[in-house]
N, CA, C, O and CB atoms as a CASP TS submission, in Angstrom:
PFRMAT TS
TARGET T0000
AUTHOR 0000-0000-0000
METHOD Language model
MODEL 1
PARENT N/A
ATOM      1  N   UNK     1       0.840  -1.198   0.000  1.00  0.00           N
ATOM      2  CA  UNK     1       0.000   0.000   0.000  1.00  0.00           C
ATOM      3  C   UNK     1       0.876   1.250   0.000  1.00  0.00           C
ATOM      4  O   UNK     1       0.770   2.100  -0.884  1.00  0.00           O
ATOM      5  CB  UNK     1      -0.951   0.005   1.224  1.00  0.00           C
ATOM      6  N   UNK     2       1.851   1.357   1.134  1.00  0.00           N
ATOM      7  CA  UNK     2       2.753   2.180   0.690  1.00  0.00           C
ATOM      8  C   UNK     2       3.664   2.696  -0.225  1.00  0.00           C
ATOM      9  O   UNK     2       3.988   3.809  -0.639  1.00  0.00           O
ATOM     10  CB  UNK     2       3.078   2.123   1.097  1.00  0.00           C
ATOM     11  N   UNK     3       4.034   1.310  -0.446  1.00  0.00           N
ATOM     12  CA  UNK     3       4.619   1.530  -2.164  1.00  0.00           C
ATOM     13  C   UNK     3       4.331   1.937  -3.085  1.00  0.00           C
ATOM     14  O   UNK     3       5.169   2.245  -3.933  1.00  0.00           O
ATOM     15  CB  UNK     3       4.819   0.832  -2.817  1.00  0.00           C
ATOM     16  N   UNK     4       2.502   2.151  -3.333  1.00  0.00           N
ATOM     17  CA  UNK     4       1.505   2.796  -4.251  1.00  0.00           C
ATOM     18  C   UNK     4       1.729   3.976  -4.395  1.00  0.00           C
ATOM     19  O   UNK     4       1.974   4.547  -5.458  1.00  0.00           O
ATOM     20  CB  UNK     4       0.240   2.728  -3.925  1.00  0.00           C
ATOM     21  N   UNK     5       1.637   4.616  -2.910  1.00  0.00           N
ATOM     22  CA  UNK     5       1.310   5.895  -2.539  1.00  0.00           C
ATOM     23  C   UNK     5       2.897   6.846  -2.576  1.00  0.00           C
ATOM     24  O   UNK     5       2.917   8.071  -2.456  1.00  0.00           O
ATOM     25  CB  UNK     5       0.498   5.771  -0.945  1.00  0.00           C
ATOM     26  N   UNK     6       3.999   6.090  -2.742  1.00  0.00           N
ATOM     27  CA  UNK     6       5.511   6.552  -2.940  1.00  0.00           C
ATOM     28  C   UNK     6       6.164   6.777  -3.962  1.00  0.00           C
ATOM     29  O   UNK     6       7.092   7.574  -4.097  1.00  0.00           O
ATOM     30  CB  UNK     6       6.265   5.868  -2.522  1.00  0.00           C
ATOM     31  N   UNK     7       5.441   5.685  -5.154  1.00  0.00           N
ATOM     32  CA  UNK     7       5.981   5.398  -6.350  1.00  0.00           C
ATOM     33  C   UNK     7       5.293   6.423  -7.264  1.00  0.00           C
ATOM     34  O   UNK     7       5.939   6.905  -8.195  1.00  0.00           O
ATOM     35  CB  UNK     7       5.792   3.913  -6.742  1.00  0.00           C
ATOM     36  N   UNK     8       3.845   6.830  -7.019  1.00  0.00           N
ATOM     37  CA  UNK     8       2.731   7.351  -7.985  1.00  0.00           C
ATOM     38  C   UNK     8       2.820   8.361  -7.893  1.00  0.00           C
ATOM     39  O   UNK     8       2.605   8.922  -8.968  1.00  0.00           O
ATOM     40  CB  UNK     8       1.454   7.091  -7.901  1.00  0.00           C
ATOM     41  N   UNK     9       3.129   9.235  -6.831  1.00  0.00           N
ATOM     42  CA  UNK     9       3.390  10.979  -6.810  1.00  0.00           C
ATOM     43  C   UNK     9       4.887  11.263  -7.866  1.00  0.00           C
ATOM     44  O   UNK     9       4.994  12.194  -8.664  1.00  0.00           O
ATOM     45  CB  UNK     9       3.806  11.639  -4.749  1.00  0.00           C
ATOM     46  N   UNK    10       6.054  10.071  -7.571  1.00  0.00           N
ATOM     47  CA  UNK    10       6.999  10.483  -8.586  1.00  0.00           C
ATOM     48  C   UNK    10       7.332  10.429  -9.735  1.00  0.00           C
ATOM     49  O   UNK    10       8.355  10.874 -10.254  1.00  0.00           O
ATOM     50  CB  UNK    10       7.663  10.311  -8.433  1.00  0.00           C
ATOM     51  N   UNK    11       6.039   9.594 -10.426  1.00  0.00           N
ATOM     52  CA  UNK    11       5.266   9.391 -11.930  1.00  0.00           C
ATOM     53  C   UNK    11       4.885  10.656 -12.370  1.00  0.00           C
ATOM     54  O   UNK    11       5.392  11.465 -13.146  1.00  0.00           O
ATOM     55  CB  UNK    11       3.871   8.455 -11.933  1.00  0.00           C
ATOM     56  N   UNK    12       3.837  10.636 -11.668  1.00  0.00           N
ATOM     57  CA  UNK    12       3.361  12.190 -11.900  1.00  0.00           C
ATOM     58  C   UNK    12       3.665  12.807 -12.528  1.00  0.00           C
ATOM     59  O   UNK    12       3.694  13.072 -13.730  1.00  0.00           O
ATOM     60  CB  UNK    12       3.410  12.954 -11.245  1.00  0.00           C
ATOM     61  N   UNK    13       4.216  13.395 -10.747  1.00  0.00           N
ATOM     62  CA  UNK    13       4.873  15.079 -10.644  1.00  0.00           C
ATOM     63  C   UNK    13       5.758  14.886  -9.476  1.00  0.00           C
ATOM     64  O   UNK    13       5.451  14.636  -8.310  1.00  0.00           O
ATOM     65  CB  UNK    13       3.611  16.534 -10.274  1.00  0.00           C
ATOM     66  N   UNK    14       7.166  15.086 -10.138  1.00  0.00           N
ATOM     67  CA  UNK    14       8.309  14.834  -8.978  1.00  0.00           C
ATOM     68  C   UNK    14       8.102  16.210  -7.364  1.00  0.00           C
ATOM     69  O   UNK    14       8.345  16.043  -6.169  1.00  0.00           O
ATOM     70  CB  UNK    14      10.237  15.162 -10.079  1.00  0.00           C
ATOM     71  N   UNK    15       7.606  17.364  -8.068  1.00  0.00           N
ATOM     72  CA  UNK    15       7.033  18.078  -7.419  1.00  0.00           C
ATOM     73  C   UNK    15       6.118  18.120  -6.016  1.00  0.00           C
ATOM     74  O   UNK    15       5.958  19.063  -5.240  1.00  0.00           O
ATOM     75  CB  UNK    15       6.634  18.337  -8.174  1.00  0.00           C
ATOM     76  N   UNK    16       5.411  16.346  -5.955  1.00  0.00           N
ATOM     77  CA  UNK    16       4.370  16.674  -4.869  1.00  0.00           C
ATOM     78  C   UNK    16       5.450  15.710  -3.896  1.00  0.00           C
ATOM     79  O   UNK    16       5.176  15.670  -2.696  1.00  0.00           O
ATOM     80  CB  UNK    16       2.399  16.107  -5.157  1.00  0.00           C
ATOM     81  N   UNK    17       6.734  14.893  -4.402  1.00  0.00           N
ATOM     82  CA  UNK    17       6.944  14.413  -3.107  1.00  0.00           C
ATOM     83  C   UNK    17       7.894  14.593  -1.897  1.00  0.00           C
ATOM     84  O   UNK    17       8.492  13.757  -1.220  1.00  0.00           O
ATOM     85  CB  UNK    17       7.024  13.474  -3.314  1.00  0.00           C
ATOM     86  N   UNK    18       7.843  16.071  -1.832  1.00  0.00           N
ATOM     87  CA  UNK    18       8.451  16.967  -0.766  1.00  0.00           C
ATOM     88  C   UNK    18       7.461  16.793   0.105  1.00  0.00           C
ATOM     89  O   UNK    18       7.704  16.569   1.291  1.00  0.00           O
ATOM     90  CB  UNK    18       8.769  18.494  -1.086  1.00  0.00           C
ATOM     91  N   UNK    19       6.261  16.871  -0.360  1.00  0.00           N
ATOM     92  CA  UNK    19       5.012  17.013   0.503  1.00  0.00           C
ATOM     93  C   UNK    19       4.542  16.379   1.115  1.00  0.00           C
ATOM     94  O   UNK    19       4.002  16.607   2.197  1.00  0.00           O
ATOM     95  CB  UNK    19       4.188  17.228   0.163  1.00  0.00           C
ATOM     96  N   UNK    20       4.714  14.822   0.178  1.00  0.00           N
ATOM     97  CA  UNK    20       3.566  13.311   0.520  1.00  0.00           C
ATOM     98  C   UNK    20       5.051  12.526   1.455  1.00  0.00           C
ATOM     99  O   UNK    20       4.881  11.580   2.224  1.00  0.00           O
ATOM    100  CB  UNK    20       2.777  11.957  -1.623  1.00  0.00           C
ATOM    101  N   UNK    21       6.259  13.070   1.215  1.00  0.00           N
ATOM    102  CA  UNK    21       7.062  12.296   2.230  1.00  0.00           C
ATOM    103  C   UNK    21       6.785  12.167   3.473  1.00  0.00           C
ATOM    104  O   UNK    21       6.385  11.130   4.001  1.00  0.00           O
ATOM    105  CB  UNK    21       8.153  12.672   2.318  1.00  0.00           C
ATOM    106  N   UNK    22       7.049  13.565   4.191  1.00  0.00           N
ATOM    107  CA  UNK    22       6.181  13.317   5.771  1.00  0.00           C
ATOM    108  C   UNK    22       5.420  12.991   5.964  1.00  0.00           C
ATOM    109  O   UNK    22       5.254  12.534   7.095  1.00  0.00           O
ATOM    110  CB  UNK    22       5.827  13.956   6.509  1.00  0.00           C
ATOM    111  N   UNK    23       4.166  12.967   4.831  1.00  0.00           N
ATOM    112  CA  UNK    23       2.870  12.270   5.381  1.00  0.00           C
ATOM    113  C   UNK    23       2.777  10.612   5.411  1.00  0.00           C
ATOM    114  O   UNK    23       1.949   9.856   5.920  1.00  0.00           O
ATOM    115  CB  UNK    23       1.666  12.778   4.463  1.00  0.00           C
ATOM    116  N   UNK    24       3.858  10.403   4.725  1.00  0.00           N
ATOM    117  CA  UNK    24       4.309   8.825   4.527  1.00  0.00           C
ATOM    118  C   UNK    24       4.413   8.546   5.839  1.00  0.00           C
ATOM    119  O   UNK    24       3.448   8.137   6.484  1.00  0.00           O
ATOM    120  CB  UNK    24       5.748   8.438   3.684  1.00  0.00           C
ATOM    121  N   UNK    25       5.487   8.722   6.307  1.00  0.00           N
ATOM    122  CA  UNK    25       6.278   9.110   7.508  1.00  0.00           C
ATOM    123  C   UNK    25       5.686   8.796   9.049  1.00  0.00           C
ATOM    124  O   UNK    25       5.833   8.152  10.087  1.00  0.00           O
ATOM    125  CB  UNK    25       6.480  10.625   7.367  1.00  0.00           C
ATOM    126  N   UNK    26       4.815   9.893   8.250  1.00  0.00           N
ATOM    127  CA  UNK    26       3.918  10.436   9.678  1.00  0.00           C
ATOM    128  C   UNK    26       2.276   8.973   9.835  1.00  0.00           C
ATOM    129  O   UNK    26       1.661   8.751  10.878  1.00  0.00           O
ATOM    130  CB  UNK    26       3.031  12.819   9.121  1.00  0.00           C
ATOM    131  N   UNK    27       1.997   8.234   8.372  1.00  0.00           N
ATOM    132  CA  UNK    27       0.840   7.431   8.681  1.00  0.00           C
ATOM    133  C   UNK    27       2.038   5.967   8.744  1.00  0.00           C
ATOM    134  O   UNK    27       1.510   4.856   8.777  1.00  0.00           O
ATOM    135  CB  UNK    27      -0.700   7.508   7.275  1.00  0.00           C
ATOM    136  N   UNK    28       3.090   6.018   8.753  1.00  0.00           N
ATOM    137  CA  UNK    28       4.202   5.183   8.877  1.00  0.00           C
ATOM    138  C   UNK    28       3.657   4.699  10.899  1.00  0.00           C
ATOM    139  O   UNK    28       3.174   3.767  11.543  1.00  0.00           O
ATOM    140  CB  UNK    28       6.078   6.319   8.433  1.00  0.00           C
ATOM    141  N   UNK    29       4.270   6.338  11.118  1.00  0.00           N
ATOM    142  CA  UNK    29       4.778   6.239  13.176  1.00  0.00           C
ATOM    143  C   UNK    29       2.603   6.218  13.620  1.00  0.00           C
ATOM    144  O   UNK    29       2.478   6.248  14.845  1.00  0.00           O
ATOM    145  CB  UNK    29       6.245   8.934  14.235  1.00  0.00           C
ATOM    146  N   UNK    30       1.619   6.191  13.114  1.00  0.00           N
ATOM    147  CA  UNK    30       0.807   6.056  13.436  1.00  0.00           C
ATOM    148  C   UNK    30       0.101   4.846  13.213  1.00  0.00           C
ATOM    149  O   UNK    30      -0.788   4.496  13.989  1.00  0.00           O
ATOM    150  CB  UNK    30       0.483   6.871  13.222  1.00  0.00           C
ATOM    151  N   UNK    31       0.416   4.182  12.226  1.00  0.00           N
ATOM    152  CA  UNK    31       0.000   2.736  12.154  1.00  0.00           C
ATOM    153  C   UNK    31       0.371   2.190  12.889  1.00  0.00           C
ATOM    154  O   UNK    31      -0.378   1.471  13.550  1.00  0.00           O
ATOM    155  CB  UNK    31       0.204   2.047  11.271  1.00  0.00           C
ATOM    156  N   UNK    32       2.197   2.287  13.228  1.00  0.00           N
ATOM    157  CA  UNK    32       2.608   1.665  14.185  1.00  0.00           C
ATOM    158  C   UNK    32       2.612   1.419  15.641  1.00  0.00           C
ATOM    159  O   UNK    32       3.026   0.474  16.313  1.00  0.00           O
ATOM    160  CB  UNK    32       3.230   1.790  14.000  1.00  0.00           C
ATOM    161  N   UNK    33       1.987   2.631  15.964  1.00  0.00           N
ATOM    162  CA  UNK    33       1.443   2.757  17.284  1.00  0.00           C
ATOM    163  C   UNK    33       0.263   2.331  17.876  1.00  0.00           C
ATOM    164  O   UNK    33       0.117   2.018  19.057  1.00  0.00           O
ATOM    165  CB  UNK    33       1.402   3.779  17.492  1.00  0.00           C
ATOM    166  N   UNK    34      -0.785   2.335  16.771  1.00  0.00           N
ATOM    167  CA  UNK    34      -2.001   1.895  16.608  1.00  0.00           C
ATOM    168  C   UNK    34      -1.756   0.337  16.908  1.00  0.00           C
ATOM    169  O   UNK    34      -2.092  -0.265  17.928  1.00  0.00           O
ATOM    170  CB  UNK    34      -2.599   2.299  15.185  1.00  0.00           C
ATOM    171  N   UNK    35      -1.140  -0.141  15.861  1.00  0.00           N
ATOM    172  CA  UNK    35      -0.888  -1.116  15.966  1.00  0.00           C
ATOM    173  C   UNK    35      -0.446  -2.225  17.235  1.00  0.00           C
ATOM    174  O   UNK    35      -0.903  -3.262  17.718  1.00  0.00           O
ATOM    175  CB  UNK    35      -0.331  -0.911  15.251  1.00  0.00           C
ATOM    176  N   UNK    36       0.565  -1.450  17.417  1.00  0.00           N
ATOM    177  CA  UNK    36       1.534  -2.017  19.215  1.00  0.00           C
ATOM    178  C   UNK    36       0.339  -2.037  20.212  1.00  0.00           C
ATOM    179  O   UNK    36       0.109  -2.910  21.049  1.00  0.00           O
ATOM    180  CB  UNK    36       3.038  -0.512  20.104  1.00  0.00           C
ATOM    181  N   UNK    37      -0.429  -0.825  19.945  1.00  0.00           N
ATOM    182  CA  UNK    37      -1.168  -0.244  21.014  1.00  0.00           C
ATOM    183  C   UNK    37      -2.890  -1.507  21.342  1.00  0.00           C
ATOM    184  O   UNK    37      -3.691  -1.622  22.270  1.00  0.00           O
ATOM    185  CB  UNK    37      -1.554   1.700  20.317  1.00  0.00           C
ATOM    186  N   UNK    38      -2.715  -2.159  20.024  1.00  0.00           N
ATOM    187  CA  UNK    38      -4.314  -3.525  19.911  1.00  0.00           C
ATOM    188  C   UNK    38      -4.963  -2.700  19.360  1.00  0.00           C
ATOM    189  O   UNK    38      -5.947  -3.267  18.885  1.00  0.00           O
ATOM    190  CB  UNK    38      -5.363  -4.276  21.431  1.00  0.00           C
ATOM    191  N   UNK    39      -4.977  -1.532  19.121  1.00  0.00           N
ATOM    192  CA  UNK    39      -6.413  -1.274  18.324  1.00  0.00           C
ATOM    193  C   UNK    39      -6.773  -1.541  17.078  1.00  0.00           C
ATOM    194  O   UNK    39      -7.928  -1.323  16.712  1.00  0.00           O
ATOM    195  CB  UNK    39      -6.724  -0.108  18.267  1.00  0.00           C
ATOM    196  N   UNK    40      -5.727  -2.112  16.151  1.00  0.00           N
ATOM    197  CA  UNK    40      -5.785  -2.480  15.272  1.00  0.00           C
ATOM    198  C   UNK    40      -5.221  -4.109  14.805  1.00  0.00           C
ATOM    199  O   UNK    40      -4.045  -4.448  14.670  1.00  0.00           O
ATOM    200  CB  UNK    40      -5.390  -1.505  14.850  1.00  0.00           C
ATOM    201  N   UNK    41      -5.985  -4.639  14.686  1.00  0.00           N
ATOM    202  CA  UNK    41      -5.588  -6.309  14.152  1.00  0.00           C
ATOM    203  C   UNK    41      -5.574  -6.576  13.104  1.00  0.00           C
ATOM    204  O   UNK    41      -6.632  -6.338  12.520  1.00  0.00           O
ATOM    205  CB  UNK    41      -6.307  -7.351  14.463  1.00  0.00           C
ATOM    206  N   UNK    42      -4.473  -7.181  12.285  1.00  0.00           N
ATOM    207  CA  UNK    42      -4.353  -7.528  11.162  1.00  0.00           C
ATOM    208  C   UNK    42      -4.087  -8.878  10.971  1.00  0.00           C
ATOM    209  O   UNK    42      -3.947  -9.325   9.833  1.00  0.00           O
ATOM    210  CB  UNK    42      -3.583  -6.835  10.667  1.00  0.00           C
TER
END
């Protein structure tokens, strides 16, 4: 899923991934917490 969302902004427009990096990043350290944390089961 991430790989989608990393690869497709620099197809594009090399332009948006200054932007979509931190947000990578940032739903990266929140899944993972979610995760550790049980609220989420996979």
């Amino acid at each position: 899923m991430h790989d989608y969302i990393h690869t497709k902004p620099n197809q594009t427009s090399p332009a948006i991934t200054p932007i979509t990096e931190p947000i990578i990043q940032s739903q990266n350290v929140i899944e993972t917490t979610t995760t550790s944390s049980g609220f989420i089961s996979r």
